[in-house]
FIKEBA-872071 format. One record per residue (C-alpha): x, y, z. Coordinates in steps of 0.25 Angstrom, whole numbers. Example, Ala and Ser with C-alpha at 12.3 -4.5 7.8 and 13.67 -1.06 7.14 Angstrom:
2
{site {49, -18, 31}}
{site {55, -4, 29}}
***
This chain:
155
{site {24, -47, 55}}
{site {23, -32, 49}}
{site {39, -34, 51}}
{site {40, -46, 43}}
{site {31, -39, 32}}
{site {39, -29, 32}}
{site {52, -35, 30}}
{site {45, -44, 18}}
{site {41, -32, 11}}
{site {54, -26, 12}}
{site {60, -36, 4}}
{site {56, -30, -9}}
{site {45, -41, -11}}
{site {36, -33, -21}}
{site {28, -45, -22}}
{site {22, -45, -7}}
{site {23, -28, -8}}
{site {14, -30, -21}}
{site {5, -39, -13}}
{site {3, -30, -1}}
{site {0, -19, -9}}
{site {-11, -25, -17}}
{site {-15, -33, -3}}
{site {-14, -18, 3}}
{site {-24, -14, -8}}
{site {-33, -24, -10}}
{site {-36, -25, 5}}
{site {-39, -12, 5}}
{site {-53, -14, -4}}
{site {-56, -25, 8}}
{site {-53, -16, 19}}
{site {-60, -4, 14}}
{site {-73, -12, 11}}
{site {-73, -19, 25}}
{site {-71, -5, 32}}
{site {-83, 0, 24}}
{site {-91, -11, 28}}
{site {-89, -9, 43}}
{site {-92, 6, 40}}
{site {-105, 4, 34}}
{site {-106, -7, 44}}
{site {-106, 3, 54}}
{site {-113, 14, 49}}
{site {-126, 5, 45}}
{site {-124, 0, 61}}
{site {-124, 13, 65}}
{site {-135, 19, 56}}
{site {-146, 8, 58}}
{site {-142, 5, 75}}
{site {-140, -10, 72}}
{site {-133, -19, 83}}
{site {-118, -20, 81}}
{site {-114, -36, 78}}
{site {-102, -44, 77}}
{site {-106, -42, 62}}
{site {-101, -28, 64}}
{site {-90, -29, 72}}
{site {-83, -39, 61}}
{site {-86, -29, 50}}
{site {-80, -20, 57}}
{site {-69, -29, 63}}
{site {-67, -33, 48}}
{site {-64, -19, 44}}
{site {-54, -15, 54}}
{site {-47, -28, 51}}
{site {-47, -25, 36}}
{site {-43, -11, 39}}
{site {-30, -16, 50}}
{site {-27, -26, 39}}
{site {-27, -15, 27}}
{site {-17, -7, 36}}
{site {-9, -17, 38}}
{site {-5, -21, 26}}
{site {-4, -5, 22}}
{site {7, -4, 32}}
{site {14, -17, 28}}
{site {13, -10, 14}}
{site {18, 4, 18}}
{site {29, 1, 24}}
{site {34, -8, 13}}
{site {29, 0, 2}}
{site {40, 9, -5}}
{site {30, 18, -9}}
{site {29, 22, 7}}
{site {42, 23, 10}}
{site {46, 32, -3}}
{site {33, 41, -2}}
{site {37, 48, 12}}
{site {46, 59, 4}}
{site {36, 62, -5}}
{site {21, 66, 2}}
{site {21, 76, -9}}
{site {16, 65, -17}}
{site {0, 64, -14}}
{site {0, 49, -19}}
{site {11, 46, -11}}
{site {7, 53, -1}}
{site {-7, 46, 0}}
{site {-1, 31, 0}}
{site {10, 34, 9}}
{site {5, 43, 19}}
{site {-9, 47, 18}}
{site {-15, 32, 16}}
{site {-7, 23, 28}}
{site {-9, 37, 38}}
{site {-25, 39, 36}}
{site {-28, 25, 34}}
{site {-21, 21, 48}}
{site {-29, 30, 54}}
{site {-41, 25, 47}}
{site {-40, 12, 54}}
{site {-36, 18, 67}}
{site {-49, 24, 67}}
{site {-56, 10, 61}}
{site {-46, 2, 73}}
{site {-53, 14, 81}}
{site {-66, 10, 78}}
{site {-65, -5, 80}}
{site {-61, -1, 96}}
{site {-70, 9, 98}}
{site {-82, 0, 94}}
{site {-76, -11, 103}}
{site {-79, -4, 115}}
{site {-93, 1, 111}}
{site {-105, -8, 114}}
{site {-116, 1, 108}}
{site {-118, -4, 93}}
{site {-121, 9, 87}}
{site {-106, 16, 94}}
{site {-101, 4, 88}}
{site {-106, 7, 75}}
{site {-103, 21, 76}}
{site {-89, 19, 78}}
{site {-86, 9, 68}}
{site {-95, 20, 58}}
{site {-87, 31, 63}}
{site {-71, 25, 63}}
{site {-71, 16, 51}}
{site {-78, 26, 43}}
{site {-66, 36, 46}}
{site {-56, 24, 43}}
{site {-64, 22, 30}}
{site {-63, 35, 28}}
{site {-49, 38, 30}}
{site {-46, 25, 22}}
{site {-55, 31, 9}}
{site {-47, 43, 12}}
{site {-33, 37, 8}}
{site {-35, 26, -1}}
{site {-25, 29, -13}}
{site {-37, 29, -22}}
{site {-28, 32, -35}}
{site {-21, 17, -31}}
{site {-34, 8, -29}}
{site {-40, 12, -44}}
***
């Protein structure tokens, strides 16, 4: 499927590149807000030691999903992007630098540790662990998000 995306893309078709990248975008808002849900989510579950519910366990399942889906699309545009493949000789550049290695880098490993999270609580069975961990690794994937988001581009 990646494949065949791909090979679409390759075709010079700025139409569906100019889509991607505002759908790239736009999910972006989506994606930040479910994953600041499931941290506040998981934070209030921790700090006032209520039971953890299938109400918690969507949110969160929600924001991996959101997440997995913003990654996606950001690797499908990556790797058909011109501005990725023309910015690897000049990491002089702080702007490029940021949307062509800083950004994808740091932001995969933000959803490992969210993906992280999402097993680890799998496995738990106390509700205040399970809140924990989702405070804990989504928090740093928040994080690490916030951290890499082209700022100068969104405003």
């Amino acid at each position: 499927m990646a494949f065949f995306v791909i090979f679409v893309f390759e075709q010079k078709t700025p139409l569906m590149y100019n889509f991607l990248q505002k759908f790239h975008s736009g999910w972006a808002y989506l994606a930040l807000l479910l994953l600041v849900v499931a941290v506040v989510n998981a934070i209030i579950g921790v700090t006032s030691k209520k039971e953890f519910t299938a109400k918690d366990r969507k949110i969160a399942l929600f924001a991996l999903i959101g997440t997995h889906t913003q990654l996606l699309i950001g690797l499908i545009l990556y790797f058909v992007s011109p501005l990725g493949k023309a910015a690897f000789g000049q990491m002089s550049n702080a702007e490029l630098r940021l949307t062509s290695l800083e950004h994808p880098l740091i932001n995969i490993i933000a959803i490992i540790l969210i993906t992280i999270g999402w097993s680890k609580h799998k496995k738990l069975v106390n509700s205040e662990a399970k809140f924990k961990t989702f405070a804990i690794f989504y928090t740093l994937g928040l994080l690490l998000i916030l951290s890499r988001i082209p700022w100068n581009l969104w405003f």
